[in-house]
Structures are given as structure tokens and as C-alpha cells.
Backbone atoms as SQL, in Angstrom:
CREATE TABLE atoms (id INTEGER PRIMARY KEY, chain TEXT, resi INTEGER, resn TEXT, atom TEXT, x REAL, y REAL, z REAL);
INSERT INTO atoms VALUES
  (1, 'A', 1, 'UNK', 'N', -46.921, -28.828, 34.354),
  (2, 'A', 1, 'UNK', 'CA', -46.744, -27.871, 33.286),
  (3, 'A', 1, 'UNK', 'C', -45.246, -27.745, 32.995),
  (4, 'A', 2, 'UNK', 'N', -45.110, -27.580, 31.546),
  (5, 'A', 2, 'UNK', 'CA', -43.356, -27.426, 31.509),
  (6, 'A', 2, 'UNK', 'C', -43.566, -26.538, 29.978),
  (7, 'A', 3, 'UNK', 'N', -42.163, -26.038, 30.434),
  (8, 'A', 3, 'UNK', 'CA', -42.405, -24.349, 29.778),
  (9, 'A', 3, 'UNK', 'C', -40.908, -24.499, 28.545),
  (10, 'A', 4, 'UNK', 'N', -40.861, -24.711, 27.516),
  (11, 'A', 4, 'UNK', 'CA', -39.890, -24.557, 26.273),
  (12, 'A', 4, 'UNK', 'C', -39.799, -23.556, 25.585),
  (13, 'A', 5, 'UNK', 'N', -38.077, -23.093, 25.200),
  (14, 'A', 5, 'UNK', 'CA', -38.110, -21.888, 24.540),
  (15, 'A', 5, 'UNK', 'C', -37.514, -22.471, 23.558),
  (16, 'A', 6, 'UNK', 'N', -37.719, -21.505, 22.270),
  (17, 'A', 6, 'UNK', 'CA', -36.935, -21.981, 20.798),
  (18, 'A', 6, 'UNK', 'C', -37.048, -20.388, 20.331),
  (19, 'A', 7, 'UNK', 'N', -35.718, -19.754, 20.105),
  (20, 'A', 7, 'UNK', 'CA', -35.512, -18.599, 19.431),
  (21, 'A', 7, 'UNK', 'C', -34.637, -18.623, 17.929),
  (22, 'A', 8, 'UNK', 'N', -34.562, -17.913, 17.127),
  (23, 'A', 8, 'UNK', 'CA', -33.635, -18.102, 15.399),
  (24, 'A', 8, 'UNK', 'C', -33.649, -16.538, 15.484),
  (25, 'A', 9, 'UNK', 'N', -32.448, -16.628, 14.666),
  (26, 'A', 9, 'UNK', 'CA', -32.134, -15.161, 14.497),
  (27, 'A', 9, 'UNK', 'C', -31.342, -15.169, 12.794),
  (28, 'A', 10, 'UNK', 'N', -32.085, -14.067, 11.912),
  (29, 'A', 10, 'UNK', 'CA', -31.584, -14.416, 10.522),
  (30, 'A', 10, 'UNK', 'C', -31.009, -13.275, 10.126),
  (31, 'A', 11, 'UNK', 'N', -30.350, -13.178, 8.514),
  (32, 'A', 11, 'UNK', 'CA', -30.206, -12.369, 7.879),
  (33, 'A', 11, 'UNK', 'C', -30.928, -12.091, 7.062),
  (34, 'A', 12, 'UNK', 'N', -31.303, -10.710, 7.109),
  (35, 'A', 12, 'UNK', 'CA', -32.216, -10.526, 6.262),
  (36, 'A', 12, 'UNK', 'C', -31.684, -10.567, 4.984),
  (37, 'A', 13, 'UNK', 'N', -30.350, -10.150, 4.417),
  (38, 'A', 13, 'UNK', 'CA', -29.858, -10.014, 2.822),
  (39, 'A', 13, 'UNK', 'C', -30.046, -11.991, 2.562),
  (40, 'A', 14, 'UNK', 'N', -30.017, -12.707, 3.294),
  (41, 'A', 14, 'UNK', 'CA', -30.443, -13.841, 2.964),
  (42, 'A', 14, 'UNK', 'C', -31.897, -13.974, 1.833),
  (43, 'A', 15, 'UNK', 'N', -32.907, -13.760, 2.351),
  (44, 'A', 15, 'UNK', 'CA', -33.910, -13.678, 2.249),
  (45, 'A', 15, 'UNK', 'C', -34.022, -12.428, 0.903),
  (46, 'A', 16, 'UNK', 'N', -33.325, -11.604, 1.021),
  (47, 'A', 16, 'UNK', 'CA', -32.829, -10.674, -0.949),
  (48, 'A', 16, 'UNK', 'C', -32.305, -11.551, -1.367),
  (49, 'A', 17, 'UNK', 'N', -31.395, -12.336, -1.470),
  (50, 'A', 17, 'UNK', 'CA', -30.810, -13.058, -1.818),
  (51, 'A', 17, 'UNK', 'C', -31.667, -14.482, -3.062),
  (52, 'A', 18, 'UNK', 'N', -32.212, -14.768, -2.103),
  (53, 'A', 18, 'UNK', 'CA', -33.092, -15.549, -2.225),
  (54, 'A', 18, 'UNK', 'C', -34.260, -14.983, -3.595),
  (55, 'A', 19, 'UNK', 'N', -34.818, -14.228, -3.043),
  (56, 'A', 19, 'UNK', 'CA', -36.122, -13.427, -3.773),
  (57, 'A', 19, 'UNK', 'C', -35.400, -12.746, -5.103),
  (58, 'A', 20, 'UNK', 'N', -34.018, -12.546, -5.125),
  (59, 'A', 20, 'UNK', 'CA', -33.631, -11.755, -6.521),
  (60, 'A', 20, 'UNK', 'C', -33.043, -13.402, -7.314),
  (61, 'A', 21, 'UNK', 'N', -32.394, -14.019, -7.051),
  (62, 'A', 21, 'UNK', 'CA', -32.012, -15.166, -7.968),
  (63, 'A', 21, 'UNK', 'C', -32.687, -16.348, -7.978),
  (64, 'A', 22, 'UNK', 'N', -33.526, -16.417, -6.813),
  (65, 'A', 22, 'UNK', 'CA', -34.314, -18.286, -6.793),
  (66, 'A', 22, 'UNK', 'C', -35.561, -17.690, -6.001),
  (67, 'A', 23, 'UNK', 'N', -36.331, -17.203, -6.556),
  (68, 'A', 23, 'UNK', 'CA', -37.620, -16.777, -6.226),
  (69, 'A', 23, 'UNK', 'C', -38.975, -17.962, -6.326),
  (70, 'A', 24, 'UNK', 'N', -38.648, -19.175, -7.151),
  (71, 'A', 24, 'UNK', 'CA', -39.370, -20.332, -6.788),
  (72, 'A', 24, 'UNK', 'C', -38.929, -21.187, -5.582),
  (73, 'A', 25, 'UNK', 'N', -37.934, -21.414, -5.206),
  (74, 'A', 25, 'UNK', 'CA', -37.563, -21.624, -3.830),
  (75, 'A', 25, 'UNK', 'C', -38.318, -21.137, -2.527),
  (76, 'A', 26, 'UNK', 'N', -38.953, -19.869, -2.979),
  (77, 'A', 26, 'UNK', 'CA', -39.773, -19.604, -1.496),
  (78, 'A', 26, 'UNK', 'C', -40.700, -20.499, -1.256),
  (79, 'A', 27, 'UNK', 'N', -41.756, -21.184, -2.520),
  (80, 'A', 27, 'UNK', 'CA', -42.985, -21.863, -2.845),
  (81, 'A', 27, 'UNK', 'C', -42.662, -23.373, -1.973),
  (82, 'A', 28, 'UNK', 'N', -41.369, -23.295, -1.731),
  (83, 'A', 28, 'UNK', 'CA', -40.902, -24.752, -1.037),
  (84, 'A', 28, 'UNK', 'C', -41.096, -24.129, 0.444),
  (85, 'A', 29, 'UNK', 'N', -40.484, -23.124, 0.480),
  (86, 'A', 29, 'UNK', 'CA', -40.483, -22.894, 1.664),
  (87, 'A', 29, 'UNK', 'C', -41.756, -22.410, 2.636),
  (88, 'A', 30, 'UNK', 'N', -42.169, -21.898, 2.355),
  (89, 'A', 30, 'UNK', 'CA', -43.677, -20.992, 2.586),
  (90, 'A', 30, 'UNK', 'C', -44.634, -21.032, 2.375),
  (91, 'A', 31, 'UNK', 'N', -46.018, -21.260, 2.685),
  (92, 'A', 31, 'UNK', 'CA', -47.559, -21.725, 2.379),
  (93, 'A', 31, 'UNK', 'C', -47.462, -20.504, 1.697),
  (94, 'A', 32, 'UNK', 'N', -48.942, -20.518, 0.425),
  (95, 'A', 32, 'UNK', 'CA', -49.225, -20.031, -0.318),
  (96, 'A', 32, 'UNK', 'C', -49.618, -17.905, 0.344),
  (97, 'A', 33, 'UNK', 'N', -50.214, -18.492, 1.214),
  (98, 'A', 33, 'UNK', 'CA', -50.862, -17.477, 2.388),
  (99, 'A', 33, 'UNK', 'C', -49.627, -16.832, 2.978),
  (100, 'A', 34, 'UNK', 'N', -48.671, -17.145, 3.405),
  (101, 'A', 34, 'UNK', 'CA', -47.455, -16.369, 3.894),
  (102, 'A', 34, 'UNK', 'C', -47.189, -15.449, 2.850),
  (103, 'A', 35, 'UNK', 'N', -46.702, -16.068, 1.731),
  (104, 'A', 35, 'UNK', 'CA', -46.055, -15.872, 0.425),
  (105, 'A', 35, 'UNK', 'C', -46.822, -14.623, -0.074),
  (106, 'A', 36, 'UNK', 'N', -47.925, -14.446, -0.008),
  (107, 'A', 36, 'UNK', 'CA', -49.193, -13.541, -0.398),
  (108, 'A', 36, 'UNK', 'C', -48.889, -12.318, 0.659),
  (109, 'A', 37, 'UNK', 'N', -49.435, -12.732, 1.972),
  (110, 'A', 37, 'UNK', 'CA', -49.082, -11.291, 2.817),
  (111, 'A', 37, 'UNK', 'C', -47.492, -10.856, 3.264),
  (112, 'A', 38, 'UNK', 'N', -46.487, -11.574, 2.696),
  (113, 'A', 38, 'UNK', 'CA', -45.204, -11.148, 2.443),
  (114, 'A', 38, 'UNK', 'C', -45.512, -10.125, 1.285),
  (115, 'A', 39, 'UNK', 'N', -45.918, -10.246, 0.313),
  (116, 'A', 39, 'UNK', 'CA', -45.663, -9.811, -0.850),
  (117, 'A', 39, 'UNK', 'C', -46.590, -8.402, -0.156),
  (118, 'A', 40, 'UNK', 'N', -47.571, -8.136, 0.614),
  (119, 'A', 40, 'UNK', 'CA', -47.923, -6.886, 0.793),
  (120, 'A', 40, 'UNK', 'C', -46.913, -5.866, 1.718),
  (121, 'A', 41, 'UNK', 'N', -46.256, -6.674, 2.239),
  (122, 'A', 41, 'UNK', 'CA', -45.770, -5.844, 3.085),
  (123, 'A', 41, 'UNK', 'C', -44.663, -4.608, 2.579),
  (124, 'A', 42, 'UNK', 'N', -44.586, -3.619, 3.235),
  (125, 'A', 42, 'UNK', 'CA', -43.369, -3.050, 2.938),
  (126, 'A', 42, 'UNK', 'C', -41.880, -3.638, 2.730),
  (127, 'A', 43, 'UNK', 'N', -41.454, -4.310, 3.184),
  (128, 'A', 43, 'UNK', 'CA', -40.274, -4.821, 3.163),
  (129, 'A', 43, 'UNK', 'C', -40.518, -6.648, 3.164),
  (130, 'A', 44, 'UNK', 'N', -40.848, -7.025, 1.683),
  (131, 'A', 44, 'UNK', 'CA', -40.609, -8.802, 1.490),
  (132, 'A', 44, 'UNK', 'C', -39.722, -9.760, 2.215),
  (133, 'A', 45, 'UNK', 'N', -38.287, -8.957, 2.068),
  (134, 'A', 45, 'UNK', 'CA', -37.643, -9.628, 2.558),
  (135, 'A', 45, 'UNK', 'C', -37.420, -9.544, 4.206),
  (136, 'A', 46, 'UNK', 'N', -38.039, -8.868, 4.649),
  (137, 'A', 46, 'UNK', 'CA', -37.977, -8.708, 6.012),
  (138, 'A', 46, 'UNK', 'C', -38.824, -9.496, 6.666),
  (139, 'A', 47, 'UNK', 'N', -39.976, -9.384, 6.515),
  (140, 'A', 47, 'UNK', 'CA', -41.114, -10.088, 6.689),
  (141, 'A', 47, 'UNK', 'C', -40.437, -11.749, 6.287),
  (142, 'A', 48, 'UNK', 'N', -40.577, -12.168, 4.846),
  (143, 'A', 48, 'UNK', 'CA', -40.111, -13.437, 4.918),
  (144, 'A', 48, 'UNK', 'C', -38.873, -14.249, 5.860),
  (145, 'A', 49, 'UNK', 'N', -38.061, -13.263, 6.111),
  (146, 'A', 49, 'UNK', 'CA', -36.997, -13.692, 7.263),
  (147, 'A', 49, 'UNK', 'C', -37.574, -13.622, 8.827),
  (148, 'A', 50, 'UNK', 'N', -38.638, -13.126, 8.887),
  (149, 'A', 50, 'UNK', 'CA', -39.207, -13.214, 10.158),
  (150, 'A', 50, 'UNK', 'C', -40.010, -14.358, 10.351),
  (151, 'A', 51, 'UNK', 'N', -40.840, -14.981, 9.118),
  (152, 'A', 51, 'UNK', 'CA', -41.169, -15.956, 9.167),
  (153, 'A', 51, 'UNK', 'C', -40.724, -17.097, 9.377),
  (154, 'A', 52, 'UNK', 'N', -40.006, -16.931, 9.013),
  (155, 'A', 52, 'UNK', 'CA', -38.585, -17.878, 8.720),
  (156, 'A', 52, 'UNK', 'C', -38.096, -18.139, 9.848),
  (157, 'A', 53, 'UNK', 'N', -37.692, -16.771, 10.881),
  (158, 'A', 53, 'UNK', 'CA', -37.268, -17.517, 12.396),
  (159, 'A', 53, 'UNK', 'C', -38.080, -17.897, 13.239),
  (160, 'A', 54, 'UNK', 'N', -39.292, -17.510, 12.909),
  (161, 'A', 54, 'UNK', 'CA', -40.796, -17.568, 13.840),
  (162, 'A', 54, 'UNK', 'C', -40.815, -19.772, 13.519),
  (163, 'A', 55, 'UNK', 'N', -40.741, -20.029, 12.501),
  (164, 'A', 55, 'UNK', 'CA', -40.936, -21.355, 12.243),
  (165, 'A', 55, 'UNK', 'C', -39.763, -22.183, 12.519),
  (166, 'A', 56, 'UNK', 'N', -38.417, -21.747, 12.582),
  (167, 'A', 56, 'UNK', 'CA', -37.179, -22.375, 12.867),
  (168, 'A', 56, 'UNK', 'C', -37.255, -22.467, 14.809),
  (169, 'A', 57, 'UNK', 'N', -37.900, -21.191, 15.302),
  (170, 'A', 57, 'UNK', 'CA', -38.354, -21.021, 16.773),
  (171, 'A', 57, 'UNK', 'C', -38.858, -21.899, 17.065),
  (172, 'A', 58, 'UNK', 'N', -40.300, -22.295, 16.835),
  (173, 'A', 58, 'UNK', 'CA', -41.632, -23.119, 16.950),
  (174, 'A', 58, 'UNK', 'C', -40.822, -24.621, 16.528),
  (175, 'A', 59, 'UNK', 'N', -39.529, -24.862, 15.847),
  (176, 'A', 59, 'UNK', 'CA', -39.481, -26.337, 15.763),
  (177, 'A', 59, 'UNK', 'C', -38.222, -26.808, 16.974),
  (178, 'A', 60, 'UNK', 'N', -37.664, -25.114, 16.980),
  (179, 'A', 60, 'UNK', 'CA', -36.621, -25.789, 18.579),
  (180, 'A', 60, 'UNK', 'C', -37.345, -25.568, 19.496),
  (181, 'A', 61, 'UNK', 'N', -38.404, -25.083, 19.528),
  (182, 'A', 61, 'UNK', 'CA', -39.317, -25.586, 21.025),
  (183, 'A', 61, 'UNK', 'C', -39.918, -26.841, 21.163),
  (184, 'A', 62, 'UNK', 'N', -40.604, -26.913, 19.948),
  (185, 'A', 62, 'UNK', 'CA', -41.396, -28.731, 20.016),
  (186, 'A', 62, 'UNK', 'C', -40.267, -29.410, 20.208),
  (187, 'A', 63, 'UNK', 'N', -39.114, -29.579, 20.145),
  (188, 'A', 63, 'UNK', 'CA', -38.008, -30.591, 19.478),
  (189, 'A', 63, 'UNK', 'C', -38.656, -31.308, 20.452),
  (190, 'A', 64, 'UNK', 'N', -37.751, -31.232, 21.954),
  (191, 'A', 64, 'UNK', 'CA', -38.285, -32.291, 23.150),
  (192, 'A', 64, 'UNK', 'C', -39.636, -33.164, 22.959),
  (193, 'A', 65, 'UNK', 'N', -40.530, -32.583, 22.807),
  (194, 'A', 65, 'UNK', 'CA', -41.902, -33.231, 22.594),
  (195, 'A', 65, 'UNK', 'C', -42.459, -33.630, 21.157),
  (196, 'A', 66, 'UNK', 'N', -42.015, -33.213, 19.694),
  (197, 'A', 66, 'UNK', 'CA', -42.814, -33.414, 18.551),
  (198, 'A', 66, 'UNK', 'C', -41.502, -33.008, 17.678),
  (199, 'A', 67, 'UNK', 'N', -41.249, -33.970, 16.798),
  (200, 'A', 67, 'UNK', 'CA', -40.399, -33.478, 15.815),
  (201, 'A', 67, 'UNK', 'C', -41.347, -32.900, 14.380),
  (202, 'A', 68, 'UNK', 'N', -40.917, -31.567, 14.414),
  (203, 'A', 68, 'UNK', 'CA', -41.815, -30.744, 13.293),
  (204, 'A', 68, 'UNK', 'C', -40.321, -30.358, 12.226),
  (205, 'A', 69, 'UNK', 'N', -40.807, -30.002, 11.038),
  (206, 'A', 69, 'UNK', 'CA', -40.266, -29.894, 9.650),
  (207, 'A', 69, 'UNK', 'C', -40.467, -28.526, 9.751),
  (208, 'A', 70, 'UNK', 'N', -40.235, -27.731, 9.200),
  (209, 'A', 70, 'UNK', 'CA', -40.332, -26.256, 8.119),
  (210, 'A', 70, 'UNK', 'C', -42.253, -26.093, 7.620),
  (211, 'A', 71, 'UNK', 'N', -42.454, -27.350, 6.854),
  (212, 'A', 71, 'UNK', 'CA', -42.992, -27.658, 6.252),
  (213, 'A', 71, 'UNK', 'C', -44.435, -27.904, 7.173),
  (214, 'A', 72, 'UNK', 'N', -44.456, -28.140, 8.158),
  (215, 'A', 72, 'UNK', 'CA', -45.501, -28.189, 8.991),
  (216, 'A', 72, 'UNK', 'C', -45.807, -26.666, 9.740),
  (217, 'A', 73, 'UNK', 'N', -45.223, -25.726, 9.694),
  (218, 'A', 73, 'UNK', 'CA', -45.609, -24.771, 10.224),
  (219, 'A', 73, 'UNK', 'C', -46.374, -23.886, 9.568),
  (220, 'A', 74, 'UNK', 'N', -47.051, -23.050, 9.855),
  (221, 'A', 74, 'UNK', 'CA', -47.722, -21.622, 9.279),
  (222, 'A', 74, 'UNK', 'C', -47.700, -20.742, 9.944),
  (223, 'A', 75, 'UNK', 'N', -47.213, -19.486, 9.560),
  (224, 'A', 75, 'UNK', 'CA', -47.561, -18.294, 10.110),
  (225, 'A', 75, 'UNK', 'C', -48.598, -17.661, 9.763),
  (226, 'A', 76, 'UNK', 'N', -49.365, -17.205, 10.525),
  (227, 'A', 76, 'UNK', 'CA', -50.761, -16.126, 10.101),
  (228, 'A', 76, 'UNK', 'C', -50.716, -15.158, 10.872),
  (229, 'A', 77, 'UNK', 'N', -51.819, -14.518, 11.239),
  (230, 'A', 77, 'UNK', 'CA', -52.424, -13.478, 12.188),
  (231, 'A', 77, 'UNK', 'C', -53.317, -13.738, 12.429),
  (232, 'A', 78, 'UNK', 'N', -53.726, -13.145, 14.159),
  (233, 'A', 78, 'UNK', 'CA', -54.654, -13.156, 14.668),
  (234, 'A', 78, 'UNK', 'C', -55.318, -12.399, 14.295),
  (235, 'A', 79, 'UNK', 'N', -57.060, -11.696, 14.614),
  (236, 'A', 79, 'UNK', 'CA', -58.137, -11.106, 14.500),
  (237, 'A', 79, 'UNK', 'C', -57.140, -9.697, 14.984),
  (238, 'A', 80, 'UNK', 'N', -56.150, -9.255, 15.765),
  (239, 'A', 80, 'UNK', 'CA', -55.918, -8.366, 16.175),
  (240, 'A', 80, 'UNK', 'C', -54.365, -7.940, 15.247),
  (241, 'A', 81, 'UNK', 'N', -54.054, -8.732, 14.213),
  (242, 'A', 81, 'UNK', 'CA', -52.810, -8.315, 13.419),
  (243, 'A', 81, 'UNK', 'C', -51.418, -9.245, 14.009),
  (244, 'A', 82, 'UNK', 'N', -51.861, -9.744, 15.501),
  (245, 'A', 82, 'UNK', 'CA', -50.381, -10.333, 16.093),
  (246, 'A', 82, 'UNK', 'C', -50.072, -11.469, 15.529),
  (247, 'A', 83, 'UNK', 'N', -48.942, -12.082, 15.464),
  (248, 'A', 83, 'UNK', 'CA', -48.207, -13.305, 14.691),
  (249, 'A', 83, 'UNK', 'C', -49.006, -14.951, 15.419),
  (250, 'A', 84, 'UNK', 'N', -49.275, -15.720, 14.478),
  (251, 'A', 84, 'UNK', 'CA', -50.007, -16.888, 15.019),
  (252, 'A', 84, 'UNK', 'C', -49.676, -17.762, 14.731),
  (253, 'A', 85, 'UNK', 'N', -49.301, -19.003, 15.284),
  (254, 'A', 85, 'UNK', 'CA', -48.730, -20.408, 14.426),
  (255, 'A', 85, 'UNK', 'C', -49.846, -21.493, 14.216),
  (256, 'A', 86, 'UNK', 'N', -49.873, -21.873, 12.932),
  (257, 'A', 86, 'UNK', 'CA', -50.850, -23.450, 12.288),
  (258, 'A', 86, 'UNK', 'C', -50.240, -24.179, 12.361),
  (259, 'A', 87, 'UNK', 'N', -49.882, -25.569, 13.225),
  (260, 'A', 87, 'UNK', 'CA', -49.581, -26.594, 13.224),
  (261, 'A', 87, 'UNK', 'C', -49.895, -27.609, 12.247),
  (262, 'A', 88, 'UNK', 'N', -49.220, -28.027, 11.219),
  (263, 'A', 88, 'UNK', 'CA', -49.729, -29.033, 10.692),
  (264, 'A', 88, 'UNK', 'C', -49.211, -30.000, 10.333),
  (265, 'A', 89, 'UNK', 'N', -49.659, -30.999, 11.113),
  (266, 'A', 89, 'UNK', 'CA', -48.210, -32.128, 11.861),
  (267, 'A', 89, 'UNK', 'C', -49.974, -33.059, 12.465),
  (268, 'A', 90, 'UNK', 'N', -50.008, -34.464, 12.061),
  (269, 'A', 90, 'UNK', 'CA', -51.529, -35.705, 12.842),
  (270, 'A', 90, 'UNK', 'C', -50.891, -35.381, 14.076),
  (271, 'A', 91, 'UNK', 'N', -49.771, -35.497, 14.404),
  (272, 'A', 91, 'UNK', 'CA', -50.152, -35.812, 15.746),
  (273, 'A', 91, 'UNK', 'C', -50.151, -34.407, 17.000),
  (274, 'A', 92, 'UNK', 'N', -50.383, -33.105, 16.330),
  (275, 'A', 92, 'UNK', 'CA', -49.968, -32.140, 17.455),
  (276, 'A', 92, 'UNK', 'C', -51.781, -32.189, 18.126),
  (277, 'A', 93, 'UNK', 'N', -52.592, -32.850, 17.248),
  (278, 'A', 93, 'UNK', 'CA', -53.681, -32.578, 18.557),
  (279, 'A', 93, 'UNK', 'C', -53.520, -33.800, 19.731),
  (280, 'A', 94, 'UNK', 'N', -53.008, -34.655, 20.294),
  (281, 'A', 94, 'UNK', 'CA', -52.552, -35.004, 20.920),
  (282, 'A', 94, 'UNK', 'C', -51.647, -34.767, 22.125),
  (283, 'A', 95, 'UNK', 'N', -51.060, -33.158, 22.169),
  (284, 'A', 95, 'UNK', 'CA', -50.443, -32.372, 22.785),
  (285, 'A', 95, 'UNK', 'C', -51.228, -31.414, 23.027),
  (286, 'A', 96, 'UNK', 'N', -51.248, -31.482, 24.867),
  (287, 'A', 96, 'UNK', 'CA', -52.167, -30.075, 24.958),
  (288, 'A', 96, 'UNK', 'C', -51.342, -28.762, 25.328),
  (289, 'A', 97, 'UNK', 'N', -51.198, -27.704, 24.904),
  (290, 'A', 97, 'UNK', 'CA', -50.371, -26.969, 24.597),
  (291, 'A', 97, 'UNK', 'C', -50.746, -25.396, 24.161),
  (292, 'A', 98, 'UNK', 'N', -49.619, -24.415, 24.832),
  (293, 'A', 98, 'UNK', 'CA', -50.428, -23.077, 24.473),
  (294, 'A', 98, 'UNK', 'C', -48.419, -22.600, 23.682),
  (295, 'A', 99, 'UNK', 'N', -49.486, -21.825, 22.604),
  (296, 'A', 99, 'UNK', 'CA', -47.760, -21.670, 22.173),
  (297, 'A', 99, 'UNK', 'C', -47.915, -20.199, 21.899),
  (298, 'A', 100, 'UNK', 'N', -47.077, -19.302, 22.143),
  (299, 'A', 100, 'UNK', 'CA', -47.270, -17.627, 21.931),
  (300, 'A', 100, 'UNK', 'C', -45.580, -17.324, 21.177),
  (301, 'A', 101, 'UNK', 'N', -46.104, -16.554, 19.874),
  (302, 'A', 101, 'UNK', 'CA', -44.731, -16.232, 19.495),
  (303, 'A', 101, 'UNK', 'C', -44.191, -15.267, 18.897),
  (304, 'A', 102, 'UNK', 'N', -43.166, -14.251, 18.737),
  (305, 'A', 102, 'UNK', 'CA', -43.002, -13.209, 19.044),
  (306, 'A', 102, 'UNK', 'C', -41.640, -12.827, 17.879),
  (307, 'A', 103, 'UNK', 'N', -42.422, -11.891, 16.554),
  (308, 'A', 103, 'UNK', 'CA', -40.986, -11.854, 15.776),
  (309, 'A', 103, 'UNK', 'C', -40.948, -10.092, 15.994),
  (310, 'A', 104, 'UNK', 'N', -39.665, -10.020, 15.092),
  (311, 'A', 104, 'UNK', 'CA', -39.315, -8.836, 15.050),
  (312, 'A', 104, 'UNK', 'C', -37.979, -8.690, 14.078),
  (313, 'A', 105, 'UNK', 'N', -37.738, -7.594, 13.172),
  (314, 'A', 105, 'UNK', 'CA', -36.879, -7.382, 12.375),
  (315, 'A', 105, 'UNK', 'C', -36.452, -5.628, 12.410),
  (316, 'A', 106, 'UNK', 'N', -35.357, -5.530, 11.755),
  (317, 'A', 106, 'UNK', 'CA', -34.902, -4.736, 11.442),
  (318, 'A', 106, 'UNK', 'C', -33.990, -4.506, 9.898),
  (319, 'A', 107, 'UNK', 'N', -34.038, -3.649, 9.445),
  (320, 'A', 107, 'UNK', 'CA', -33.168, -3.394, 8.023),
  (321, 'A', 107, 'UNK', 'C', -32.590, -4.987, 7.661),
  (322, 'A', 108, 'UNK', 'N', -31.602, -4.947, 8.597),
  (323, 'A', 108, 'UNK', 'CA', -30.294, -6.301, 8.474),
  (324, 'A', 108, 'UNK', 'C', -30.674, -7.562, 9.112),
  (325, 'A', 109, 'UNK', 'N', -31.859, -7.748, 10.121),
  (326, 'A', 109, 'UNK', 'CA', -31.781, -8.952, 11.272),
  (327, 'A', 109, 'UNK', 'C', -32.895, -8.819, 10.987),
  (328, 'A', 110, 'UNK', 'N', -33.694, -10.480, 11.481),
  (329, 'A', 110, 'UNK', 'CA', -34.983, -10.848, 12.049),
  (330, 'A', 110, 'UNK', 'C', -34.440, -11.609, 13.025),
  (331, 'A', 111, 'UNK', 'N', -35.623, -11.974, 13.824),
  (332, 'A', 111, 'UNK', 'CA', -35.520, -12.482, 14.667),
  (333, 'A', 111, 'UNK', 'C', -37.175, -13.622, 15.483),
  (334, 'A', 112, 'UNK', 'N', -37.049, -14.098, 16.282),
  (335, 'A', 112, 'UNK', 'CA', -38.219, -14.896, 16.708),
  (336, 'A', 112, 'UNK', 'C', -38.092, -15.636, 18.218),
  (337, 'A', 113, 'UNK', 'N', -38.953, -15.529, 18.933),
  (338, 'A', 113, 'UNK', 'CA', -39.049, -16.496, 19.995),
  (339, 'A', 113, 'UNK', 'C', -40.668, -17.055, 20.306),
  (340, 'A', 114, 'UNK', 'N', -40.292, -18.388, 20.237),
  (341, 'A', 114, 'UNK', 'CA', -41.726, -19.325, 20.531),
  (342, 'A', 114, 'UNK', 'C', -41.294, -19.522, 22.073),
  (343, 'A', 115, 'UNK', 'N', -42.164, -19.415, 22.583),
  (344, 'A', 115, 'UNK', 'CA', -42.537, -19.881, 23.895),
  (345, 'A', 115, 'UNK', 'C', -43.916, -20.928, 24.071),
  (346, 'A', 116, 'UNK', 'N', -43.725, -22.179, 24.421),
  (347, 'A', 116, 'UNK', 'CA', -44.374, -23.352, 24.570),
  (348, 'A', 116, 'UNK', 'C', -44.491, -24.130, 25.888),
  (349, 'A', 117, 'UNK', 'N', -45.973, -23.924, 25.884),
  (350, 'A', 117, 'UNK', 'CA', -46.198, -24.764, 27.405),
  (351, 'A', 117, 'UNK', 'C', -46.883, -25.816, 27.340),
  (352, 'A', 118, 'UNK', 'N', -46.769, -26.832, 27.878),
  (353, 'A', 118, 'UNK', 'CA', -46.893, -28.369, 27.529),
  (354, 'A', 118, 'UNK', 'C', -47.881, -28.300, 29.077),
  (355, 'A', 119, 'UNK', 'N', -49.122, -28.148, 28.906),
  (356, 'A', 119, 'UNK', 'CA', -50.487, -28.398, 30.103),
  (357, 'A', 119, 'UNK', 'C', -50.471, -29.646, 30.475);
């Protein structure tokens, strides 16, 4: 068993930034489904910057084992509201693997840590 960490830490005025002048830019960045329960949340840009490190997390953990893109990740939720990652990358079923990951923000910061264990 071997145990990988990958943490990102953002700005959130990034992510205003973003959403007030290049608001089609997220559509690159973000599955349709993120983009949607961002938009419910209280704070867009908070949420989207959490996503954001939650998936920058999840690709410095695979690095060693799977090179993943932006573009291959998803954030969702579980049945219980907690943060969940979709892999979508042919070859991650090939890796047996438990991955748990953990955001959090404030006004100014987000933040993220994936923790990945390679069975």
C-alpha cells in the first residue's frame, strides 16, 4: 500500500475575476454539473475556487502513478453532501485505489487536499 498527498491553495478574487470578465472560460474549465451546483451556492466564486483546488489536489497526487489534466476530473457529492472525485481518464480503472478529498474556503482562500492510496 502507498499513501500520496496533493494539496492547492487559491484565490478566491481569482475566480471573481474570472466570472465578472471571461465567464465562458469556466465552460473550459468545469463539467457542466459543477458549473450548475456552483451557480446554487451562496458564494460562486468560492465554491468554484474550491473546485478548482480539489482537482489541481487530485492531479498532484496521481502525478507519481497517472498523469491526469484539469479536464479529467469531476467534482460531485456524495449521497451525504461530502465532496467526491469522477475520474475520467481509460486508464484509471486499472489502478486500484481509494481517494478521499477534502476542500474548504473562506471569504479570500480555498483550499484542498486529496489523499490517495494505491492498494
Amino acid at each position: 500500500m502507498r499513501c500520496l498527498v496533493g494539496t492547492d491553495l487559491e484565490d478566491v478574487v481569482r475566480f471573481r475575476r474570472i466570472l465578472d470578465r471571461k465567464p465562458r472560460l469556466l465552460s473550459g474549465l468545469f463539467f457542466a454539473q459543477e458549473l450548475d451546483v456552483a451557480k446554487t451556492a451562496p458564494h460562486i466564486d468560492q465554491t468554484l475556487s474550491g473546485y478548482w483546488c480539489a482537482k489541481e489536489a487530485v492531479i498532484k497526487a496521481f502525478a507519481p502513478v497517472l498523469g491526469l489534466d484539469i479536464w479529467n476530473i469531476e467534482i460531485t457529492k456524495d449521497l451525504r453532501g461530502f465532496p467526491k472525485v469522477v475520474i475520467h481518464h481509460p486508464e484509471v480503472d486499472l489502478i486500484s485505489f481509494q481517494l478521499s478529498i477534502s476542500i474548504s474556503h473562506t471569504k479570500n482562500y480555498a483550499t484542498a487536499t486529496a489523499l490517495l492510496t494505491i492498494l
